[in-house]
N, C-alpha and C positions, 0 to 999 in steps of 0.2 A: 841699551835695548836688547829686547832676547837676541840669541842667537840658536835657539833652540828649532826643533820644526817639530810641529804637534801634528797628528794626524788624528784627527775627532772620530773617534767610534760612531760611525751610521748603522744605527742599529735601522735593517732592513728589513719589509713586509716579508714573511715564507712567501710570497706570490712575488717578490725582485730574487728571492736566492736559489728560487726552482724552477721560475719561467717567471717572463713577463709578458702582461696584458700589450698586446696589440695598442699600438696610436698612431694613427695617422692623420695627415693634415696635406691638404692641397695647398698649392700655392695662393698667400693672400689670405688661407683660412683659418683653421684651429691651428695656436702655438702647442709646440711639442711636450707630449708625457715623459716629465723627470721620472725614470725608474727611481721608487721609496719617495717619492713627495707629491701632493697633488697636483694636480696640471693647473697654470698659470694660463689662463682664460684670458683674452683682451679685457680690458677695463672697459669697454666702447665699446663691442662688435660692429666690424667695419670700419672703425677710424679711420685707421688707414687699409686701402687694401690692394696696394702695391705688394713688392718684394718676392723673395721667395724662398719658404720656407716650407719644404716636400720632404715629411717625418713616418716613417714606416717600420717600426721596432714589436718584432715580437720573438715570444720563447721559440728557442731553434730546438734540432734535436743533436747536436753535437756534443760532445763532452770537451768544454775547453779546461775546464778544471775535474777533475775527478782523482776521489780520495787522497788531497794535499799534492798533485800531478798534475801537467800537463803536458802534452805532446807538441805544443805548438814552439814555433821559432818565428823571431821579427826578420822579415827580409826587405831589406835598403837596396835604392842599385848598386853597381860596381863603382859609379862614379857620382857623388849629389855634391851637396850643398851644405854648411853647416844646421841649418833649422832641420831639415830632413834627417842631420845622424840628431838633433834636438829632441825631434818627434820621436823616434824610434828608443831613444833613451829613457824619453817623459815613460813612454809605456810599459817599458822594463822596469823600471824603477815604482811607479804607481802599481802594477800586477805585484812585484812583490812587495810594498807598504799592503797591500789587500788579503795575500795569500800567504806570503813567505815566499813564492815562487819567482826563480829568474829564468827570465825567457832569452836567451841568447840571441842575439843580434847577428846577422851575418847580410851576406850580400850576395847576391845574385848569382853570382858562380859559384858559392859555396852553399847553393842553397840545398839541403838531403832532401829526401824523397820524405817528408814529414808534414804535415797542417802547416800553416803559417798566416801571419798579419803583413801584409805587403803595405809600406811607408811610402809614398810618391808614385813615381811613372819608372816601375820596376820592369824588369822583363817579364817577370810573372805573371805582372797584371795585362801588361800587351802579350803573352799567352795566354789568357784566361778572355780576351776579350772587353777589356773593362775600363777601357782608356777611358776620358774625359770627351764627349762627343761635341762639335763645333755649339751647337746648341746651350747645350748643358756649362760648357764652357761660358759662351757671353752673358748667360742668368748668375752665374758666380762671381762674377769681375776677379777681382785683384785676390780676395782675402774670403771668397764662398768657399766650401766642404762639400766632398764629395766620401760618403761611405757606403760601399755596399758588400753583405755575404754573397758568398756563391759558392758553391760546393762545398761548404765549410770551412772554406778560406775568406780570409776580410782583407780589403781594398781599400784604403786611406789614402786620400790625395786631394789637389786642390791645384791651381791652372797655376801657383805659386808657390815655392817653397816656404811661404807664410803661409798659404791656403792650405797645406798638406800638415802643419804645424797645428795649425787649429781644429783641423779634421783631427789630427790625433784625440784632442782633448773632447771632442761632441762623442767622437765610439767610446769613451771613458767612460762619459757620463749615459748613455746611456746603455751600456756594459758596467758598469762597475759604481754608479753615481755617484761619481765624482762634481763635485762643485768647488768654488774658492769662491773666500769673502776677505781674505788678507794673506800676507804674506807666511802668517803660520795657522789659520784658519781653514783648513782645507776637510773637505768632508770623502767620504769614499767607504765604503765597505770595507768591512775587514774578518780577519779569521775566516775567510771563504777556504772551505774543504771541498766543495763541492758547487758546481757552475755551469750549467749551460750555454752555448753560443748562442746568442741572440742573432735571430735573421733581422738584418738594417737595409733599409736602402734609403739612403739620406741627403738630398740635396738643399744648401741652405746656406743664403747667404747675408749677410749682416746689411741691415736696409739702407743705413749710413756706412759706405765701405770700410773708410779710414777712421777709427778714434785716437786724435792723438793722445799722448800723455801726457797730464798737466798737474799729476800731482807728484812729490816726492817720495809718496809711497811705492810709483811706479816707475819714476825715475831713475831712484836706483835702485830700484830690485828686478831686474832684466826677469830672471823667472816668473814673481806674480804679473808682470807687464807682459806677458807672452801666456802666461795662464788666464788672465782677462781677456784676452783679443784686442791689446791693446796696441797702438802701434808706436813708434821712434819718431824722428825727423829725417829715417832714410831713406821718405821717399823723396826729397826736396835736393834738389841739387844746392851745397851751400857757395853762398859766394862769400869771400873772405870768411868770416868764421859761423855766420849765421843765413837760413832763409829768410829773416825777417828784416824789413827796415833800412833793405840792401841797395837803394839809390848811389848813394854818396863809395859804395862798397865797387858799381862801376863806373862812377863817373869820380873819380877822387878829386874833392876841390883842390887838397895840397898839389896835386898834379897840374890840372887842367883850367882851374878858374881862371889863373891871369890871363892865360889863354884865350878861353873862352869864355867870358865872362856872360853871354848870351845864355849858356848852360845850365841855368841857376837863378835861381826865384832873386829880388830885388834886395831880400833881406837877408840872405846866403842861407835860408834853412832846409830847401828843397831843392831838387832842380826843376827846371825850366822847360816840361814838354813842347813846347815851341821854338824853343830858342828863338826868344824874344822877335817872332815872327821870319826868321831867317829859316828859309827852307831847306839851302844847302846845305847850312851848319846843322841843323835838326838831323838829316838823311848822315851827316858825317858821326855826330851822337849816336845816333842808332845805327848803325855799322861798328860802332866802338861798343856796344851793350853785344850785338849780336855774337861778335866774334869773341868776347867772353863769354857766354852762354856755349858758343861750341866748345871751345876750349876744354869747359867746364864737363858736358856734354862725353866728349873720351876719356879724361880722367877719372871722372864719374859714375859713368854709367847709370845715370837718371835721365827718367821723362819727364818730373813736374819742375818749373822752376818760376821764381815770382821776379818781377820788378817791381820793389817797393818802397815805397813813399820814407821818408824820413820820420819820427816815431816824434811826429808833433801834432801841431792840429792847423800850423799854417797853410800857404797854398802862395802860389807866384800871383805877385799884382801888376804884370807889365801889361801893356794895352793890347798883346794881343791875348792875353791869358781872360784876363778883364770882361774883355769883346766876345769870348766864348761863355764867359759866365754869365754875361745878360742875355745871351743867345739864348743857350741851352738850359739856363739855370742850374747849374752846377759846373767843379770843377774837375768832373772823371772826361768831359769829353775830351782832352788832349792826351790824358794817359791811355787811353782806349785808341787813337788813332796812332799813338807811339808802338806802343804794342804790336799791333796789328803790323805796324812796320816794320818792327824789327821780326815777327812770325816771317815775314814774307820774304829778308834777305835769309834767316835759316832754311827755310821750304830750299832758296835755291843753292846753297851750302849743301844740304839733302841729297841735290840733284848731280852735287859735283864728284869724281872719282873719290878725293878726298874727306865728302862728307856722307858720302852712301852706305861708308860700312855701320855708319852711327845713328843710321835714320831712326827715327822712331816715332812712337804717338805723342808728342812732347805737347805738354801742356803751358802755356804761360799765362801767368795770377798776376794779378796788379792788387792793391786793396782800395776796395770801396769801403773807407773811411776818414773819418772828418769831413775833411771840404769835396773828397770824391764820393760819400756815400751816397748821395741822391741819385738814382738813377736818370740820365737825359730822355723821359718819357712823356707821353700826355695823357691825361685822364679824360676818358668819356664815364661820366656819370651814368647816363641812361641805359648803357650797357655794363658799368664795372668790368670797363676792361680799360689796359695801357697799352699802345703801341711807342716805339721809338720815335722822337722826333724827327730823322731819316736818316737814310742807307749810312750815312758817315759815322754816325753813332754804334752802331753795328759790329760786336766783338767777332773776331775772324772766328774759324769753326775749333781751333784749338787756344783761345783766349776768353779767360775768365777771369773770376773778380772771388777776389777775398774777404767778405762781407764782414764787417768787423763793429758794429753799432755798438759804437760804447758808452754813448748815454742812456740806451734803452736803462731800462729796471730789469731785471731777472729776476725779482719778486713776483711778478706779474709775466704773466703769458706775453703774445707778439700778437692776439685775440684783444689785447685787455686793452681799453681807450688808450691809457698812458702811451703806449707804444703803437699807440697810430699812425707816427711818421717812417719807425722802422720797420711797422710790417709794409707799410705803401712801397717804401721804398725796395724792400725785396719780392716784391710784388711786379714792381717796374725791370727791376732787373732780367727777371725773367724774358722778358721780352728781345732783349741784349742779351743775352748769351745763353748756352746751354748748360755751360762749366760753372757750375756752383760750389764756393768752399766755404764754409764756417768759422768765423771766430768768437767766439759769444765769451760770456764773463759769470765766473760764481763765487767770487769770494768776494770781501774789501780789503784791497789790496794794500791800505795803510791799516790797516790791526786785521792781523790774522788771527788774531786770538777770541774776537770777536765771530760769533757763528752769523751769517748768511743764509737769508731765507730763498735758497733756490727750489727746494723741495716740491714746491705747491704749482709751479711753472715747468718744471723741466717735462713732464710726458710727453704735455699739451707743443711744447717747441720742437722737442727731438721728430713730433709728428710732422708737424709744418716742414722743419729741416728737410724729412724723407720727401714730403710729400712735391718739396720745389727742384728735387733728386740732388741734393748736395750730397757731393762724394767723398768728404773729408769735413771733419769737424774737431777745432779745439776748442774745449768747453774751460776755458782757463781758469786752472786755482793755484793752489799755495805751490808749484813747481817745486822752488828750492827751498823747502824747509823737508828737512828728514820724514818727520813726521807733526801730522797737524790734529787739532781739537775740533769743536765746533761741528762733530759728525761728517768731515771729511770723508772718514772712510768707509761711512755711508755711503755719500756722493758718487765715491769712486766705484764702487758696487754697481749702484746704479746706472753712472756713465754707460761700464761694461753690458749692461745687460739691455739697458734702452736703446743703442746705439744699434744692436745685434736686431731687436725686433721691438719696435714702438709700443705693440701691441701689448706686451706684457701687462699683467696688472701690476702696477707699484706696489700698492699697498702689502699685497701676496709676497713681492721682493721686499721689503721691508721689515715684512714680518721672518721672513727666512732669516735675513739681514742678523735681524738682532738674536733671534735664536743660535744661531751658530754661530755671532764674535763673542756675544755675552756666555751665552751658557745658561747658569743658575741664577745666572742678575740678567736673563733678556727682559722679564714682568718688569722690572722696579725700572731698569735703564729707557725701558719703552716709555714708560708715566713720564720719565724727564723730556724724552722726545716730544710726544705728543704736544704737553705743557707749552716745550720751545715754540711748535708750531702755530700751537694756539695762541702765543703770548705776542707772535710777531703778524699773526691778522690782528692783534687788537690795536698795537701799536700802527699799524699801516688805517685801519681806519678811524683811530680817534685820534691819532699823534699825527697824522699824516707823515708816517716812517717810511717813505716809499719813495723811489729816487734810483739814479746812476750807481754803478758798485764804488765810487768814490761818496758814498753817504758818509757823515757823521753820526757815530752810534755812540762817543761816551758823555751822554748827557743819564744827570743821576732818575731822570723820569721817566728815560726810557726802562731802564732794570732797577727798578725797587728793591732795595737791602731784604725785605722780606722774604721774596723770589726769589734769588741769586742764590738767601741762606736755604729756601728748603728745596731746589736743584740739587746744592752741596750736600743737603743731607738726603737725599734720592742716591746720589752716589757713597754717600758713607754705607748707606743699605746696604747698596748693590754687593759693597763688600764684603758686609755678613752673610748677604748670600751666597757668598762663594768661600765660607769658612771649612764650609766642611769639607771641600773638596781637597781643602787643602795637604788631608792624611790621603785620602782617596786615590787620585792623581796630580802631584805636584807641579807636574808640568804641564797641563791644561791649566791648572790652579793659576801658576804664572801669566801664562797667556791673557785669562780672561781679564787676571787683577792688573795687567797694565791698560786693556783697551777701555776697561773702567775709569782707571786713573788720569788716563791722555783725556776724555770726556768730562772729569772732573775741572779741567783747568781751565778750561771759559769761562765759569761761573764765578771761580777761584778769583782770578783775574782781573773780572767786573766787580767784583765786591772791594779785592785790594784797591785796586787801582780808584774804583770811585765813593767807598765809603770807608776811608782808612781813616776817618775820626770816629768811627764806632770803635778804634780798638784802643787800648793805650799805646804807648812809644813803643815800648818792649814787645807788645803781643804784636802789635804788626810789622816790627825785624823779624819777630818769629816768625811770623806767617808769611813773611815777604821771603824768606832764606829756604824757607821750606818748598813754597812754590819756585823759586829757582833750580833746588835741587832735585825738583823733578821732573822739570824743564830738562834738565840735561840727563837724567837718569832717560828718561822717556824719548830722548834727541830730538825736540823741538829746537831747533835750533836759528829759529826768524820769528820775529815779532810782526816782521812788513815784508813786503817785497825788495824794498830797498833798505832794511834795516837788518840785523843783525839781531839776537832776543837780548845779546851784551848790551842792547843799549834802553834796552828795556832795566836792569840791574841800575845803571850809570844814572837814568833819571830818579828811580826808588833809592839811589842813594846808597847800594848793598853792592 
């Protein structure tokens, strides 16, 4: 894979290099004017109109650049964080990719009598007045931006040393229009000789707080995963080596089953929210979760942490587990009053000398999935509304649920019939708690190489998501493969930008999308796109291809040899169209002809794999050796989730 970093020439309007036009946007209204591209208009007006996104950018009269010069200095405090000297670097370094220009970084005591960009909660800034006010503060949460000029100094910050990281990158853009669409795909201005200060005052904050990462484009590229707004797993306090799936992680059977064998579902897969009806044994269990959670807690220094189910689909059948589920019809109401219990020996941990210095907003997630996904609610029809079945049902005020519907479709909206049981059910949930987190699903996680039609669903969900105020969302894909096909890196574009503001128009991001990975092949790579799109509503309504993300997709009728061959030759195009480039600039040249090539090998794949008696014996070693080697030229490096792409080779027999 490159290792190169291209920075794409943004050739800019005279109206971004000598001033820019005025945009503004009230909270909930018009999304913000990219300096050099046009404004990205709701697809809906009013979809949603939550959030807030308060956009105020025009031509200043400062001189921050003049004749290949500037007078300005980055100032950090005397004492931050690593994302804060992050910040302050991303924009030393993007100023001079744009300029040639290095802007010196200093800190607070060393700051001269000079202009400057003030990074976080500087002294500067609380001399200037321009701290983060209580207000401004709670419309931001965790991961909002706060930017504003004033006296021809600029103010970057955020209630978070992420929040101040991300502000760096929004005064980029719209200072110097910066954007990213992969990890060598970066757009921005360049050769500026000459630059105006923009007056900003920007308050804005992403409608879904948290996106985690779930592909392995951003998994391991810490920089484009922090240049999306994407986040880690460190807000989660982990227990043993994961936040996920972490039951068994504090109640360990090897420890405690013989024990207590009360602790644990009848089949050993789960445990046992009741303990098998034993009250004191239950209260002695959750005293054992809590007091790892503290533990967890000082080590850590986190406030979300989950108690979660075992990564199956069973559920405890003992009579008192049983007795609840005829009751309530589901089985979340005993992880919901576990919960709640163990919230309320921490609360008084809080209260003790020992636990006051670690107090904090501590969130605790259970998952509502499989046999707890049903919310314990009741339907009145005549009004479409659900209340709780009653008070015991009732998530304490910092216990929430990790919604994880994994048989929904993701082809299909949480609108669309198919998915009538999972949108009721987080419909119900609402009712039960305030604390909303996301787990949803985009790929097929037994052939990654197979593309996934999430495209035509994601706006319409990411809106729902904001709109039931989930605070954190994994949109799960190919995690551990290096890199993926099937317009993953699409996806991942998208993730970034839907997550930030629903509103957006897709299609607008889309079309950006492919202009700036493709290049001179975005026309011919767009036809392929489109095509895919088209080709999986056809199958979804005459094949009835629609279903769970564990579908079966290699049947030879869903992808006709005819198709698959003229995809392949959309991308052999693509390639000549990007011949010339090749004296021009070689290393854009690179860039494009790989993210051409990675989108080449779905089609590649479909055709080998399902019609390898169109070739002789010899032509499809050939074609089988060829697509391996550029598997691993490209670092695709998984066929599945649980597969390895070797073992993709092992079955072709290569």
């Amino acid at each position: 894979m490159k290792n190169i970093r291209k920075i794409l020439v943004c050739i800019l309007a005279a109206l971004f290099l000598f001033g820019v036009v005025a945009g503004c946007s009230k909270e909930g209204g018009e999304t913000p004017v990219t300096p050099g591209s046009e404004n990205l208009a709701p697809a809906t007006p009013g979809a949603w109109e939550g959030g807030t996104h308060e956009i105020y950018v025009e031509e200043g009269s400062a001189d921050f650049i003049s004749n290949g010069r500037s007078d300005y200095v980055i100032v950090i405090p005397d004492e931050c964080g690593d994302l804060v000297e992050t910040a302050a670097s991303e924009i030393s370094v993007l100023i001079y990719e744009a300029s040639g220009i290095t802007l010196d970084v200093v800190t607070d005591a060393a700051l001269p009598n000079t202009n400057y960009i003030s990074v976080g909660n500087t002294q500067a800034a609380a001399s200037a007045g321009v701290p983060i006010s209580g207000d401004v503060a709670a419309r931001l949460g965790d991961n909002g931006v706060y930017v504003q000029t004033k006296d021809d100094n600029v103010y970057i910050m955020g209630t978070t040393d992420t929040g101040t990281l991300y502000a760096a990158y929004t005064w980029l853009e719209y200072q110097l229009g910066f954007e990213v669409y992969g990890a060598d795909e970066v757009v921005i201005a360049t050769d500026v000789r000459d630059m105006k200060l923009n007056e900003m005052n920007i308050i804005d904050a992403p409608d879904i707080q948290y996106m985690q990462s779930t592909y392995g484009f951003t998994d391991y590229n810490t920089t484009l995963r922090q240049r999306m707004r994407i986040t880690d797993n460190t807000i989660w306090l982990t227990i043993g080596n994961s936040p996920w799936h972490n039951s068994f992680k504090y109640v360990d059977p090897d420890i405690y089953r013989s024990l207590h064998p009360e602790w644990y579902s009848e089949d050993g897969t789960q445990l046992c929210y009741t303990a098998h009806g034993d009250s004191a044994s239950l209260t002695e269990m959750a005293e054992l979760v809590a007091e790892r959670i503290e533990s967890e807690i000082i080590a850590q220094d986190r406030s979300y942490v989950t108690i979660t189910m075992e990564d199956t689909s069973t559920w405890c059948t003992c009579a008192d587990c049983t007795a609840l589920n005829q009751q309530y019809g589901t089985d979340a109401v005993s992880v919901i009053r576990f919960c709640n219990q163990v919230s309320a020996l921490i609360d008084e941990w809080f209260a003790t000398p020992e636990g006051t210095p670690y107090e904090c907003d501590l969130k605790i997630v259970f998952f509502a999935y499989h046999a707890t996904e049903p919310a314990p609610v009741t339907y009145d029809e005549a009004t479409d509304t659900y209340a709780p079945i009653d008070d015991t049902v009732l998530c304490a005020d910092n216990v929430g649920i990790l919604y994880a519907p994994i048989l929904a479709t993701y082809q299909k909206d949480f609108y669309d019939e198919y998915n009538t049981p999972y949108y009721t059910a987080l419909r119900g949930w609402e009712t039960i708690t305030d604390n909303i987190y996301m787990w949803t699903y985009s790929t097929g996680f037994h052939y990654y190489l197979v593309p996934t039609n999430t495209y035509n669903s994601m706006q319409a969900n990411y809106r729902l998501w904001a709109e039931v105020g989930a605070e954190w969302l994994l949109d799960q894909s190919q995690y551990n493969s290096i890199q993926s096909t099937g317009f993953c890196a699409l996806k991942l574009y998208l993730n970034a930008k839907l997550h930030w503001n629903v509103n957006y128009d897709m299609e607008e991001l889309i079309d950006k999308f492919f202009t700036n990975y493709f290049g001179p092949a975005a026309t011919t790579m767009r036809r392929y796109f489109d095509e895919l799109r088209s080709h999986f509503l056809f199958m979804e309504e005459t094949m009835d291809y629609v279903g769970y993300q564990g579908i079966e997709p290699l049947e030879q009728r869903y992808w006709p040899a005819t198709l698959l061959e003229r995809w392949i030759s959309y991308c052999d195009q693509a390639e000549e169209d990007l011949a010339a480039l090749a004296e021009e600039d070689p290393t854009a040249y690179a860039m494009y002809l790989e993210n051409v090539q990675l989108e080449s090998l779905s089609p590649r794949y479909l055709l080998l794999d399902l019609w390898g008696n169109r070739f002789s014996e010899s032509e499809l070693t050939a074609l089988r050796n060829q697509f391996r080697n550029d598997c691993n030229a490209l670092e695709v490096n998984r066929y599945a989730e649980k597969q390895a792409i070797t073992e993709l080779w092992s079955s072709w027999g290569i």
